[in-house]
C-alpha positions as CSV (number, residue, x, y, z in Angstrom):
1,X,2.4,-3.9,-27.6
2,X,4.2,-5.5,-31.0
3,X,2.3,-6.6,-33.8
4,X,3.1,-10.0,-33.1
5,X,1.6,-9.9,-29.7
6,X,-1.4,-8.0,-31.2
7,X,-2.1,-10.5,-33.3
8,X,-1.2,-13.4,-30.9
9,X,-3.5,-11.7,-28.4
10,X,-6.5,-11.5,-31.0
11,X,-6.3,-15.0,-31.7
12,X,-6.4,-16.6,-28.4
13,X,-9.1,-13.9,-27.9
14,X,-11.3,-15.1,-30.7
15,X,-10.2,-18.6,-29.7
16,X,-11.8,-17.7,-25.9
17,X,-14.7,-16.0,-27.1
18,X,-16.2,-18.7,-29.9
19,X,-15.3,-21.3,-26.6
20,X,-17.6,-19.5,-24.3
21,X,-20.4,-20.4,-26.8
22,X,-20.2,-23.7,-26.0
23,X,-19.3,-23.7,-22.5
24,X,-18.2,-21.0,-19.9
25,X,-16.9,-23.0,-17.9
26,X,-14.3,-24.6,-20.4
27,X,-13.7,-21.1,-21.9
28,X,-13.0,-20.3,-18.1
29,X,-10.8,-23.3,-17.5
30,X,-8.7,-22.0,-21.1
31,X,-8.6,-18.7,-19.6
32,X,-7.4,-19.3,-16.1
33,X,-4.1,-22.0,-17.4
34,X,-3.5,-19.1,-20.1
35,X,-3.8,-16.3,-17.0
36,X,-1.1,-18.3,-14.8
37,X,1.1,-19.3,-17.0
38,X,4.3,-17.2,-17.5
39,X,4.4,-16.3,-22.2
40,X,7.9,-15.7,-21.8
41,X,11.2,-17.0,-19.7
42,X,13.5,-14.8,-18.7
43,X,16.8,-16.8,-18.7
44,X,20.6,-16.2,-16.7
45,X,22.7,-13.6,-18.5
46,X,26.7,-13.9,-18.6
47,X,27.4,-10.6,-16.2
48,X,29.9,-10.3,-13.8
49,X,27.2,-10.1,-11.1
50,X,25.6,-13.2,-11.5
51,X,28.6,-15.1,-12.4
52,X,29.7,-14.3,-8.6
53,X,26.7,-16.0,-7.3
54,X,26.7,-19.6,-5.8
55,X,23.7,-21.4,-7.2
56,X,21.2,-22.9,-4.7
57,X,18.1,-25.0,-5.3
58,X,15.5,-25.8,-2.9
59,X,12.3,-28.6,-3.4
60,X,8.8,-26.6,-3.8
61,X,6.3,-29.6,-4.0
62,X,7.5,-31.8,-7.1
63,X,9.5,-28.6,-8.0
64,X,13.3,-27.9,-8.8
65,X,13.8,-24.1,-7.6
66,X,16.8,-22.4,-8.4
67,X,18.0,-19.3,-6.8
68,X,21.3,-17.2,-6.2
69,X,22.9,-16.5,-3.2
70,X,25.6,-13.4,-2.5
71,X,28.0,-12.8,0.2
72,X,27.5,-15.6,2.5
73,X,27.1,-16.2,5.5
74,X,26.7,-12.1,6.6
75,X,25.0,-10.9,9.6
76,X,22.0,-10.0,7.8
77,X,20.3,-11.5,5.4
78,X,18.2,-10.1,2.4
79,X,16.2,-11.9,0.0
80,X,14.4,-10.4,-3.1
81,X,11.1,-11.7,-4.6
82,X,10.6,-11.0,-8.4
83,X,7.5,-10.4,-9.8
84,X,5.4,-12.2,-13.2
85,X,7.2,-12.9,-16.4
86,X,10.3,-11.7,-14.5
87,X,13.5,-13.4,-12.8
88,X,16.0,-13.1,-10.3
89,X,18.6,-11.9,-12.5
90,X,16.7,-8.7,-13.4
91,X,17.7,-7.5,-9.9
92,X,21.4,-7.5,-9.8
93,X,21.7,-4.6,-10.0
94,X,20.8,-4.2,-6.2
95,X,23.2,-7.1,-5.1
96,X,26.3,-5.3,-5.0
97,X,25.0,-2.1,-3.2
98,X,23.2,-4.6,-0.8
99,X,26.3,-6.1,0.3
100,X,28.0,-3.0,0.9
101,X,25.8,-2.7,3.4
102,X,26.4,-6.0,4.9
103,X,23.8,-8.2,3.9
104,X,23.9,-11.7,2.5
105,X,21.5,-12.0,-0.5
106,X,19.4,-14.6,-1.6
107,X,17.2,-14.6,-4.7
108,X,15.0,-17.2,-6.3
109,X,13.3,-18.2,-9.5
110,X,9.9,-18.6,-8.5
111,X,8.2,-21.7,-10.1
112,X,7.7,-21.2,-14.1
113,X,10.4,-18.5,-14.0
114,X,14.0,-18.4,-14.7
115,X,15.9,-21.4,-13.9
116,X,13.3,-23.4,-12.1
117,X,11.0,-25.7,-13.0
118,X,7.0,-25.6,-13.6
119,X,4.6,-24.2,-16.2
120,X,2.1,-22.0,-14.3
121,X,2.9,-19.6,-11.5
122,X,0.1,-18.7,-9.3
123,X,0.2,-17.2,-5.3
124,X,0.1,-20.5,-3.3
125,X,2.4,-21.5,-5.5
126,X,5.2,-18.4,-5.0
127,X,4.0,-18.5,-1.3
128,X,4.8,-22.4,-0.6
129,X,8.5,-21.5,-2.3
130,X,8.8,-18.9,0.1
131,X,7.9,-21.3,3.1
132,X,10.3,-24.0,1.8
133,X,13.1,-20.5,1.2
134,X,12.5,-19.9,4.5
135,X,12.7,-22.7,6.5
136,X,15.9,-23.6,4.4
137,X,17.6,-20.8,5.0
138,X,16.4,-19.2,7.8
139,X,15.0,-15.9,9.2
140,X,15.3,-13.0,6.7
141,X,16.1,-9.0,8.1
142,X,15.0,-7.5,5.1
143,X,12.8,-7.9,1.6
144,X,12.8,-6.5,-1.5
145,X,9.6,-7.6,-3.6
146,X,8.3,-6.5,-6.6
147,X,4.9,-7.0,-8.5
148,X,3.3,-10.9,-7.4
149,X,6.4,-10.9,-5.5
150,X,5.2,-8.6,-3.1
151,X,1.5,-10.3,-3.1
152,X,3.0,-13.4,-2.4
153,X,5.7,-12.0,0.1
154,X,3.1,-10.3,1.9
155,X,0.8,-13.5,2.9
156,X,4.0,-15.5,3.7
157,X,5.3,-12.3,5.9
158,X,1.8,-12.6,7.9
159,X,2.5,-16.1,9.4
160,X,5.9,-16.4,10.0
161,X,7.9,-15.2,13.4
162,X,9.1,-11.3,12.6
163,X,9.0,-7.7,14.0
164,X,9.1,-4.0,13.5
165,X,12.7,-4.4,13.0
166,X,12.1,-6.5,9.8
167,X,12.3,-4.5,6.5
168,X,9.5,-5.1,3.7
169,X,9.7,-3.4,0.3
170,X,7.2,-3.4,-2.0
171,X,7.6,-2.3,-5.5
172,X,4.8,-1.8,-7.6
173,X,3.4,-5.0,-5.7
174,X,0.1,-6.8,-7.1
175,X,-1.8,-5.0,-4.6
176,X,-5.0,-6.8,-5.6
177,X,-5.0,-9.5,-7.7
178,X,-8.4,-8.5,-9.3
179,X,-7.5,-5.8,-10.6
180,X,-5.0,-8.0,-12.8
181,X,-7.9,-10.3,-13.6
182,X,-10.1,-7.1,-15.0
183,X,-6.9,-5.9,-17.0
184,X,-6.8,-9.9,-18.5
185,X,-10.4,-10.0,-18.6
186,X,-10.8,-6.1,-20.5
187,X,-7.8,-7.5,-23.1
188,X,-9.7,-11.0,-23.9
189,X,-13.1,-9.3,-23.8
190,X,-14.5,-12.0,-22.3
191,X,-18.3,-12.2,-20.9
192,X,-19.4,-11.5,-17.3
193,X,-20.4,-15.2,-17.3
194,X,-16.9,-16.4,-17.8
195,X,-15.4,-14.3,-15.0
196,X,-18.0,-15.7,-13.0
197,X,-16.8,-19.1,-13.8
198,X,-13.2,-18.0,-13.7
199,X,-13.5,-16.5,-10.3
200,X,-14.6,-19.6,-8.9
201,X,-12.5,-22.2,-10.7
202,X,-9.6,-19.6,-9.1
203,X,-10.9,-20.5,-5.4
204,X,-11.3,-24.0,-6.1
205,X,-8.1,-24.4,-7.5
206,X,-5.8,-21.7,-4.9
207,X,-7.7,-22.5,-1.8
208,X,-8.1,-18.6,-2.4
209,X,-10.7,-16.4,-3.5
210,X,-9.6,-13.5,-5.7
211,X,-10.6,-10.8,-3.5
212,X,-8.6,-12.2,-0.7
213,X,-5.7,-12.4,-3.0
214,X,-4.8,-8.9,-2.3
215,X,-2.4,-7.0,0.1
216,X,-4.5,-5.1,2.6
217,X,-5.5,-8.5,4.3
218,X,-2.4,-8.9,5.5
219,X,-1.3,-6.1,7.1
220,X,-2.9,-6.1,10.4
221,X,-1.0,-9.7,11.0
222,X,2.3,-7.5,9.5
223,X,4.8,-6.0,12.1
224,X,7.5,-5.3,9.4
225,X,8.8,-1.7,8.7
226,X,7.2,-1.3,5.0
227,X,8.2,1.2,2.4
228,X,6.2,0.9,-0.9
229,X,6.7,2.7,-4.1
230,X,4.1,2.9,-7.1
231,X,3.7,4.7,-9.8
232,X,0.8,6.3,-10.5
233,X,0.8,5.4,-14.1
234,X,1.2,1.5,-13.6
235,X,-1.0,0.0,-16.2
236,X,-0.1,-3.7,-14.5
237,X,-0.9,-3.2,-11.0
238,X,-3.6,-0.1,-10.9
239,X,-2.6,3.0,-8.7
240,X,-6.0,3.6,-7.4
241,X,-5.7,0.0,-5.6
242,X,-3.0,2.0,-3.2
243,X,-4.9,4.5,-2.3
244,X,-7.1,2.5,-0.7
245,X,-4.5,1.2,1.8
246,X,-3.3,4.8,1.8
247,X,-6.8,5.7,2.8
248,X,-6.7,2.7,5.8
249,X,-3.5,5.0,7.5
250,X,-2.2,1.8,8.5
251,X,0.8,2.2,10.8
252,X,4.2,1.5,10.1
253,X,4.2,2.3,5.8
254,X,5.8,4.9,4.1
255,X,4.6,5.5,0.8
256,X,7.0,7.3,-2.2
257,X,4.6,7.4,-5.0
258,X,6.1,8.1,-9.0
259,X,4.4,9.3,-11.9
260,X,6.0,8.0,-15.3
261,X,8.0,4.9,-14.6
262,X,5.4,2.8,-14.9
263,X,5.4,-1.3,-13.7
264,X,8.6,-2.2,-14.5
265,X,11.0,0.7,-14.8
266,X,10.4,1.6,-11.6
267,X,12.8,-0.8,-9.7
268,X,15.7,0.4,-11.8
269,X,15.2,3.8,-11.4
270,X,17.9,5.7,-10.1
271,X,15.6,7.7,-7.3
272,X,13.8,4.6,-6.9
273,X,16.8,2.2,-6.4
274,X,18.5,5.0,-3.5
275,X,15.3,5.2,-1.8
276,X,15.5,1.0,-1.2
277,X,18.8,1.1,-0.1
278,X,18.7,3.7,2.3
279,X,15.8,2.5,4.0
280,X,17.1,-1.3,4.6
């Protein structure tokens, strides 16, 4: 972590703590807008890849959500799912391989992210945009998702029309979302009596309780093909979360775990990227 961040992160942590003095459950409200709101934008870059695109934009609620789209119409059709503090654009490097492999392929900004609109992400919030993705442009043969991507992929996959023939990748998905609440808890060092108050402004708010944010919910309603890939020293979204599902044996997911890559370099690793491609 940079200084500046240290120091950032110390203040709003002080700020927090002298708040919960007064009142948990404003300290809690603080928290929770801080916790779903994206610090940092990442913004379109001048590459050849993205230049190719054609820009679309679908309605999410009051929202204007941007996307690209590749190699349209195709027979198949792809669409990748980008995970917190993270963008579309970060995954071009999969959009030309993709298409060599006949696929037409969509990627959006989720809301607070990239080119689209909003302040605060959260996983209703990514999972309505996939709803109003989907019934904009249509069935989808294959996903790539990474991080609260594949969180919010994987409760949108659970109601919609699909089958074993349906590819789902998860990369270093946001397997449960309390684990990221500890790691945001552990950092602010907030009180017991906050995360209480936390937890439950989170359900009000989501329609949602934190446990049931998770992936292993889903997957009895999932008929997809899945491949994930973690790494086992992901400091983001905790390792020992997967081997729970790993311990379920749940039909129909092979696993390809890393050690060293971490949250984010995992999806631009070389081994990694090959792995994705063959299996779609």
């Amino acid at each position: 972590m940079k200084i500046v961040q240290q120091i950032a992160l110390g203040y709003t942590a002080r700020k927090l703590q002298l708040l919960s003095a007064v009142s948990t459950k404003k300290a809690a409200a603080e928290a929770f807008k801080l916790f779903c709101t994206p610090q940092k934008r990442v913004l379109k870059r001048a590459t050849p890849v993205i230049d190719k695109a054609e820009v679309i934009k679908v309605k999410s609620g009051e929202l204007n959500i941007y996307g690209y789209r590749w190699n349209h119409p195709a027979h198949k059709k792809v669409l990748i799912a980008h995970g917190f503090e993270s963008s579309a654009v970060n995954f071009e490097g999969f959009v030309s391989p993709l298409i060599e492999k006949g696929y037409e392929v969509i990627a959006f900004d989720a809301p607070a992210h990239g080119l689209s609109e909003g302040n605060q992400i959260m996983l209703p919030l990514y999972k309505n945009m996939l709803d109003v993705v989907y019934k904009e442009f249509g069935a989808f043969d294959a996903y790539i998702a990474h991080s609260l991507g594949g969180l919010a992929v994987a409760h949108f996959l659970q109601n919609i029309p699909h089958d074993h023939d349906t590819k789902l990748v998860l990369v270093a998905p946001a397997t449960e979302i309390t684990s990221v609440m500890d790691r945001f808890f552990r950092l602010l060092k907030l009180n017991s009596r906050v995360r209480r108050d936390f937890d439950k402004l989170s359900a009000d708010i989501t329609g949602i309780t934190p446990a049931e944010a998770a992936v292993l919910p889903t997957l009895i309603n999932i008929q997809a093909d899945i491949l994930w890939l973690h790494d086992t020293e992901d400091d983001i979204t905790p390792y020992r979360d997967v081997e729970k599902i790993k311990a379920t044996d749940f039909p129909g997911i092979k696993f390809i775990i890393s050690s060293g890559l971490g949250h984010r370099k995992i999806y631009r690793d070389a081994q990694s990227v090959k792995a994705i491609l063959d299996f779609v």
